[in-house]
PyMOL commands that place a pseudoatom at each C-alpha (Angstrom):
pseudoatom trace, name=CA, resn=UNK, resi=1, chain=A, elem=C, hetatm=0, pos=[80.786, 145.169, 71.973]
pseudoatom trace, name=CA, resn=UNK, resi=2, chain=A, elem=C, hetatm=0, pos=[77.299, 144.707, 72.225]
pseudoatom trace, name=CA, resn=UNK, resi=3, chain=A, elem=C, hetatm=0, pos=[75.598, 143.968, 76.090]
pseudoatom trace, name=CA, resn=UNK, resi=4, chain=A, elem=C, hetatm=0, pos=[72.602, 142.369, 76.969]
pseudoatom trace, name=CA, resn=UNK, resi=5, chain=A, elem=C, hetatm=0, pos=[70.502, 142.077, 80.110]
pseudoatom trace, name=CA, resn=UNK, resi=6, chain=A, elem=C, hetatm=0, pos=[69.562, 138.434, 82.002]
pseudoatom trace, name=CA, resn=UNK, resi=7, chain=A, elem=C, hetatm=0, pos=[66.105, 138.583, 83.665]
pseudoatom trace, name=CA, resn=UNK, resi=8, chain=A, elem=C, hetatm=0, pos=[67.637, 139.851, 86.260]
pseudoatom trace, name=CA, resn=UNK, resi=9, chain=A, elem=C, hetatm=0, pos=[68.903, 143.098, 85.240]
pseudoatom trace, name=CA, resn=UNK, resi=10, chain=A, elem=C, hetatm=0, pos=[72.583, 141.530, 85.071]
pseudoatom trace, name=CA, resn=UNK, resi=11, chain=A, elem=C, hetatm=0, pos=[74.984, 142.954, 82.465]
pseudoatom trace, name=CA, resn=UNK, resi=12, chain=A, elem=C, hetatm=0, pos=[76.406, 139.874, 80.804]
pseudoatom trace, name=CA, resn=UNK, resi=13, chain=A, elem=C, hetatm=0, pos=[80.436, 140.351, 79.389]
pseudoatom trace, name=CA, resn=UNK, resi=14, chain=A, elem=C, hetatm=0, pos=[81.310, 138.280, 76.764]
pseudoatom trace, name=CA, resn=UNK, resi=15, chain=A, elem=C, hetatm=0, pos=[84.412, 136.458, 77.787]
pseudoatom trace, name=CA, resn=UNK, resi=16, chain=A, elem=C, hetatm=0, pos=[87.880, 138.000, 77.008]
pseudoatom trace, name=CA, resn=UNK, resi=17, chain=A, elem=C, hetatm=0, pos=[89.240, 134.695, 75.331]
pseudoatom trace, name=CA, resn=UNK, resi=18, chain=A, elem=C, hetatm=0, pos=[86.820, 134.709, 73.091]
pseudoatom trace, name=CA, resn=UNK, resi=19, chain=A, elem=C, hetatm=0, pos=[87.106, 138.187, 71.632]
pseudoatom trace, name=CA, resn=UNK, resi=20, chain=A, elem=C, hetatm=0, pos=[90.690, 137.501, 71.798]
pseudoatom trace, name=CA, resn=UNK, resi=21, chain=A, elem=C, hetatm=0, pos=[90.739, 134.207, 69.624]
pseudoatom trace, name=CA, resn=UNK, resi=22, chain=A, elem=C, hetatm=0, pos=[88.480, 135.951, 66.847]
pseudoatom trace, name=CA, resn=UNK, resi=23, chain=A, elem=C, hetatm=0, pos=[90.859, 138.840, 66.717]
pseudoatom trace, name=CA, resn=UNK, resi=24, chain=A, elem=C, hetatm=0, pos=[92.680, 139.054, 63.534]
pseudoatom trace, name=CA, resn=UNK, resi=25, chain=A, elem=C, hetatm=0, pos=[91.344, 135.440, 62.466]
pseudoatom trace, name=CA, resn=UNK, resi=26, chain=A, elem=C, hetatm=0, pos=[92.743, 134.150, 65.581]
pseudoatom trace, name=CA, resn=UNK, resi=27, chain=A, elem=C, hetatm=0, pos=[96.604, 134.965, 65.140]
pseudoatom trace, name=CA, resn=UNK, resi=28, chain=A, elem=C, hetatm=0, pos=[96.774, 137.686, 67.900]
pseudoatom trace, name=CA, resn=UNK, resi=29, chain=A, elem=C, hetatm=0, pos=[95.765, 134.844, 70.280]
pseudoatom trace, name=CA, resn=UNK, resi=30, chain=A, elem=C, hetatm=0, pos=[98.303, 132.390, 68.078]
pseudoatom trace, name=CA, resn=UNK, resi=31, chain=A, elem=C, hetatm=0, pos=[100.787, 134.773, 68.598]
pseudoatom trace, name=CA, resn=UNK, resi=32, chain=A, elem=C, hetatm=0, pos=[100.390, 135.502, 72.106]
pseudoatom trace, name=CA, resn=UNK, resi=33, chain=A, elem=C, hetatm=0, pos=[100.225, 131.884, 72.815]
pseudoatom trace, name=CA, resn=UNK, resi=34, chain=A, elem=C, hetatm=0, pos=[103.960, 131.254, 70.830]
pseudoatom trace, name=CA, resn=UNK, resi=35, chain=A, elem=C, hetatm=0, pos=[105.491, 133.891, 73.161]
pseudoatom trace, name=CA, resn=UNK, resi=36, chain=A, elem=C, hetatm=0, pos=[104.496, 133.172, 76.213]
pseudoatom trace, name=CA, resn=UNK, resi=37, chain=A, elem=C, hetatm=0, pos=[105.510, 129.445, 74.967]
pseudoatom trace, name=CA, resn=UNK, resi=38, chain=A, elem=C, hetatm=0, pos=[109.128, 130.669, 74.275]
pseudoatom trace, name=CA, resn=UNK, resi=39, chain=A, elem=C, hetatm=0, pos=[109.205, 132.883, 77.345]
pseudoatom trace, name=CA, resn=UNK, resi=40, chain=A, elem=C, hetatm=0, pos=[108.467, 130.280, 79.710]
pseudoatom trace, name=CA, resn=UNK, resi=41, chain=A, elem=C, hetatm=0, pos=[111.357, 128.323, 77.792]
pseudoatom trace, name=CA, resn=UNK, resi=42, chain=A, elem=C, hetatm=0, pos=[113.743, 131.455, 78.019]
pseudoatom trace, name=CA, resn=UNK, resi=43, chain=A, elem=C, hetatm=0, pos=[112.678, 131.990, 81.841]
pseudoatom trace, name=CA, resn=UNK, resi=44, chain=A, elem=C, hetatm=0, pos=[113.263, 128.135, 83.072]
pseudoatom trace, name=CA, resn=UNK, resi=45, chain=A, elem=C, hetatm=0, pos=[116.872, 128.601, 80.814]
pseudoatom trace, name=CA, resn=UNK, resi=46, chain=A, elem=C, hetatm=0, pos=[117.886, 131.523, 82.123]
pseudoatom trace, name=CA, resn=UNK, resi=47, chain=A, elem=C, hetatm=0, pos=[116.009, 131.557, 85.576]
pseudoatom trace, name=CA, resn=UNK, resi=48, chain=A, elem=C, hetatm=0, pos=[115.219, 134.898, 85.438]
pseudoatom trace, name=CA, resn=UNK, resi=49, chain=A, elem=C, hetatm=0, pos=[111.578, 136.617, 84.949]
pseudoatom trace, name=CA, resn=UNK, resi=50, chain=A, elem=C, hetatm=0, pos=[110.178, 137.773, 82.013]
pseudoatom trace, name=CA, resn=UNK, resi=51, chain=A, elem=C, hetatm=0, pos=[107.310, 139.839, 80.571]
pseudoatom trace, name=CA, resn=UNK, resi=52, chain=A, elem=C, hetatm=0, pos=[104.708, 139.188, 77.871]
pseudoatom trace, name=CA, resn=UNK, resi=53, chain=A, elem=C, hetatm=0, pos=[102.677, 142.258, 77.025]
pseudoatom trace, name=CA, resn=UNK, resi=54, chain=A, elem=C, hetatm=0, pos=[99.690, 142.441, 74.775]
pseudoatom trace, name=CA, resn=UNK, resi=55, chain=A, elem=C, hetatm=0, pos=[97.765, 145.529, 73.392]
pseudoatom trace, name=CA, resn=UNK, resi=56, chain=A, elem=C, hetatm=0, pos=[94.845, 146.272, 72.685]
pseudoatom trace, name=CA, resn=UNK, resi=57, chain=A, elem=C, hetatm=0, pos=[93.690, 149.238, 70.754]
pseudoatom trace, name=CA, resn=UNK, resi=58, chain=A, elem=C, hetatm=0, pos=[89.967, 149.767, 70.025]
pseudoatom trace, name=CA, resn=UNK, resi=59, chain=A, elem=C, hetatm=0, pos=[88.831, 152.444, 68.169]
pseudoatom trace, name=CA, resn=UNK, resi=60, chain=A, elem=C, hetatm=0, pos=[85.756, 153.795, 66.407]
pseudoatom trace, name=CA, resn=UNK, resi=61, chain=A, elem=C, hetatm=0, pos=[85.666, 152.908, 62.071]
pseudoatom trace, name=CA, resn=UNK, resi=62, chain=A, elem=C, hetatm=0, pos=[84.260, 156.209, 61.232]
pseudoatom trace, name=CA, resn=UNK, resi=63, chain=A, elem=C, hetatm=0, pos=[84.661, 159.532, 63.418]
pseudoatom trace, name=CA, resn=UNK, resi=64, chain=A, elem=C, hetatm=0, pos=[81.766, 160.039, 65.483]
pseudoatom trace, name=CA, resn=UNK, resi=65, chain=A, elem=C, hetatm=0, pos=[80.054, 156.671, 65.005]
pseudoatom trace, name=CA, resn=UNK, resi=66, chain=A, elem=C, hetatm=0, pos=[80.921, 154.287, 67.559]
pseudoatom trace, name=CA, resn=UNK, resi=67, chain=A, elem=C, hetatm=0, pos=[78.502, 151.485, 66.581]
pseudoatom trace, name=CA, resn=UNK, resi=68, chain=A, elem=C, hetatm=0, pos=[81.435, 149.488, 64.517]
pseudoatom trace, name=CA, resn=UNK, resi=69, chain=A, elem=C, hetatm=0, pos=[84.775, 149.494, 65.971]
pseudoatom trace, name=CA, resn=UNK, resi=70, chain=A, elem=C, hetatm=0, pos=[87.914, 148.761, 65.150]
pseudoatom trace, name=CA, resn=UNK, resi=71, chain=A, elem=C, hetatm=0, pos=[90.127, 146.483, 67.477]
pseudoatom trace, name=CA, resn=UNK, resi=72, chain=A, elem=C, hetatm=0, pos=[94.029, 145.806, 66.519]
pseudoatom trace, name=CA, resn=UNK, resi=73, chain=A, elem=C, hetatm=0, pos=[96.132, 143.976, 68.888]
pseudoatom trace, name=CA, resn=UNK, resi=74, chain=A, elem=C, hetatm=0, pos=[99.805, 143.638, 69.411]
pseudoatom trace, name=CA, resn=UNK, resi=75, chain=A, elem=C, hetatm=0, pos=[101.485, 140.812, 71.643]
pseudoatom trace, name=CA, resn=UNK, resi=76, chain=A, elem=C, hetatm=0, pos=[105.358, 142.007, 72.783]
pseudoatom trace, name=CA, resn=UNK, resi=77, chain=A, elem=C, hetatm=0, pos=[107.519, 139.263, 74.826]
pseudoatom trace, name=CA, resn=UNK, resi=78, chain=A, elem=C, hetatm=0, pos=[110.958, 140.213, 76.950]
pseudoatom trace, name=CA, resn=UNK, resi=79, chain=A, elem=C, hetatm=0, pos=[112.201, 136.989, 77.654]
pseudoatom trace, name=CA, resn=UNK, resi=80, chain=A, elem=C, hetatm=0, pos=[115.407, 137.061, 80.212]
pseudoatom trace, name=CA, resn=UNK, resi=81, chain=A, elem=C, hetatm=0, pos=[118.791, 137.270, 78.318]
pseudoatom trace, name=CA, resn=UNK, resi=82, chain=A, elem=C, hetatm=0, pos=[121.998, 135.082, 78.860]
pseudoatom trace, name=CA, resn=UNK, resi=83, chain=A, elem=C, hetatm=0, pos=[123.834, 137.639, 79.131]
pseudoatom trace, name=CA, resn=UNK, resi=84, chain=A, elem=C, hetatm=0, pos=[127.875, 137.333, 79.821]
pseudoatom trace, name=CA, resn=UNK, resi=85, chain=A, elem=C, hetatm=0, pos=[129.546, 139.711, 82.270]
pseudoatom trace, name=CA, resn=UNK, resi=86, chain=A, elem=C, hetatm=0, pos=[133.345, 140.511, 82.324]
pseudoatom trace, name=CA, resn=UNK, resi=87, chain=A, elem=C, hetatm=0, pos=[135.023, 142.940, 85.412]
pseudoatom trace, name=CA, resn=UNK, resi=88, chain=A, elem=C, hetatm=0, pos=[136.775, 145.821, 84.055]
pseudoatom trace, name=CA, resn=UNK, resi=89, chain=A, elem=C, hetatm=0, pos=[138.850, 148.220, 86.377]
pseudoatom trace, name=CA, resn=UNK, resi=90, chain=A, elem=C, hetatm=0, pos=[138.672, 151.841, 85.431]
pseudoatom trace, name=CA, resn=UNK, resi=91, chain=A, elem=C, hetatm=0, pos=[141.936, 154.167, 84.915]
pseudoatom trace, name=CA, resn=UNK, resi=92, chain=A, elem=C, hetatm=0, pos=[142.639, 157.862, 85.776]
pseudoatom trace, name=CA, resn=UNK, resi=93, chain=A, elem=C, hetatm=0, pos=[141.476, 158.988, 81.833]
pseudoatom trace, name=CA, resn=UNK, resi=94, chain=A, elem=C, hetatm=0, pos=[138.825, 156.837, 82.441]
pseudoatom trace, name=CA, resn=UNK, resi=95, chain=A, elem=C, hetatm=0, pos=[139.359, 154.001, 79.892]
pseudoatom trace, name=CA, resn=UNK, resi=96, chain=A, elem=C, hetatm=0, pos=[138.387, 150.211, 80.949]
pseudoatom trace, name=CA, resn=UNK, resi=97, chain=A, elem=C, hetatm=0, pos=[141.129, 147.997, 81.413]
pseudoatom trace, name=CA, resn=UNK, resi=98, chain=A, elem=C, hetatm=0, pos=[141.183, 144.007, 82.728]
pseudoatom trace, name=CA, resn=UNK, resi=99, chain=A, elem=C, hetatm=0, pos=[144.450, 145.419, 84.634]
pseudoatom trace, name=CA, resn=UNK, resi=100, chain=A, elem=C, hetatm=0, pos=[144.139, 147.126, 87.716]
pseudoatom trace, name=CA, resn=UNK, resi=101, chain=A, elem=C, hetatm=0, pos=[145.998, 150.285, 87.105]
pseudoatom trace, name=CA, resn=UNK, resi=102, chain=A, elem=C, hetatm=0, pos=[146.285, 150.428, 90.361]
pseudoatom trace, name=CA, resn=UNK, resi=103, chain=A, elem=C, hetatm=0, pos=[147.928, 147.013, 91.090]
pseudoatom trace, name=CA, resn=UNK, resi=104, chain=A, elem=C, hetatm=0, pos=[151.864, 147.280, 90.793]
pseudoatom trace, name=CA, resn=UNK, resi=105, chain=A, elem=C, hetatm=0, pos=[152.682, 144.568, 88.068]
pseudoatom trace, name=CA, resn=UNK, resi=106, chain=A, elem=C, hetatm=0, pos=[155.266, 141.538, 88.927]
pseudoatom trace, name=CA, resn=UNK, resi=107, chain=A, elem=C, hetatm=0, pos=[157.361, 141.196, 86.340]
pseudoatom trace, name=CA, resn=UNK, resi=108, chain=A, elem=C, hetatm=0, pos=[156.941, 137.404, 85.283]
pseudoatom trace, name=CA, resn=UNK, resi=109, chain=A, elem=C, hetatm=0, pos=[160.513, 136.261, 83.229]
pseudoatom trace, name=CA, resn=UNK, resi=110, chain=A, elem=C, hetatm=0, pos=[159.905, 134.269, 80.805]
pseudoatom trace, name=CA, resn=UNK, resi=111, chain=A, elem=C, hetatm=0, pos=[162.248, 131.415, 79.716]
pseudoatom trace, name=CA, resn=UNK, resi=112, chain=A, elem=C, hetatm=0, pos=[162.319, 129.924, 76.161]
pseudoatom trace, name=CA, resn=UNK, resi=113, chain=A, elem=C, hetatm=0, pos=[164.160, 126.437, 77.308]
pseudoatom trace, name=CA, resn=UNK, resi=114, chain=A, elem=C, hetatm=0, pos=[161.591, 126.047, 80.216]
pseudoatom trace, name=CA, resn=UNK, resi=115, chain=A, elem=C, hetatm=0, pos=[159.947, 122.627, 80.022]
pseudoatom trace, name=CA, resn=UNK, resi=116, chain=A, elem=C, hetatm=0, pos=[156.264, 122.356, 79.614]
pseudoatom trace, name=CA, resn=UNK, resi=117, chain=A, elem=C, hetatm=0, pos=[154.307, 121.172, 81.984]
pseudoatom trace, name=CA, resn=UNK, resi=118, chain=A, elem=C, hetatm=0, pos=[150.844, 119.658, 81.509]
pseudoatom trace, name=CA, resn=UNK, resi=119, chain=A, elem=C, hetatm=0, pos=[148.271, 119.644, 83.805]
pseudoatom trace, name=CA, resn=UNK, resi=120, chain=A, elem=C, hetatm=0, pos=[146.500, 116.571, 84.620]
for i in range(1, 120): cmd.bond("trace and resi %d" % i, "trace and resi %d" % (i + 1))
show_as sticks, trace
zoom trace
């Protein structure tokens, strides 16, 4: 990247978004612009934060001459998950069980001629 001095002896930086929409014809910044699209989606769904990460690797053509440069970038999103959680009670071996192995059971009889009820 290639600065220049104002009058006054100012460096002037050429803006971030626009090296970033001529990057790779424009679909880093196409890219980057989807995700963050479907992680603000994912975030309001799921109320829970996200992350969008972008990367930017610059790095010199040929060894030793750093006059043309090479600049790849990468655009990551972790949107929040739905995720479903069950309890689980944990025996003496160790094994998961919905059962509380340490919960005496009640034996519940069971009656083939009992009516069925339906709940309203």
């Amino acid at each position: 990247m290639t600065t220049t001095n104002d009058p006054a002896g100012a460096r002037q930086v050429r803006p971030f978004a626009a090296v970033l929409q001529e990057l790779a014809r424009g679909q880093v910044h196409d890219e980057a612009s989807e995700r963050l699209h479907e992680l603000v989606d994912a975030v309001r769904e799921h109320g829970a934060k996200g992350t969008l990460t972008l990367v930017l690797e610059v790095a010199p053509i040929a060894k030793g001459d750093v006059s043309a440069l090479t600049v790849t970038g990468k655009v990551t999103a972790k949107p929040p998950v739905g995720t479903q959680a069950s309890a689980f009670f944990v025996d003496d071996a160790g094994n998961l069980s919905r059962r509380d192995p340490r919960q005496t059971e009640i034996p519940i009889p069971v009656r083939d001629d009992a009516p069925v009820r339906s709940a309203r």
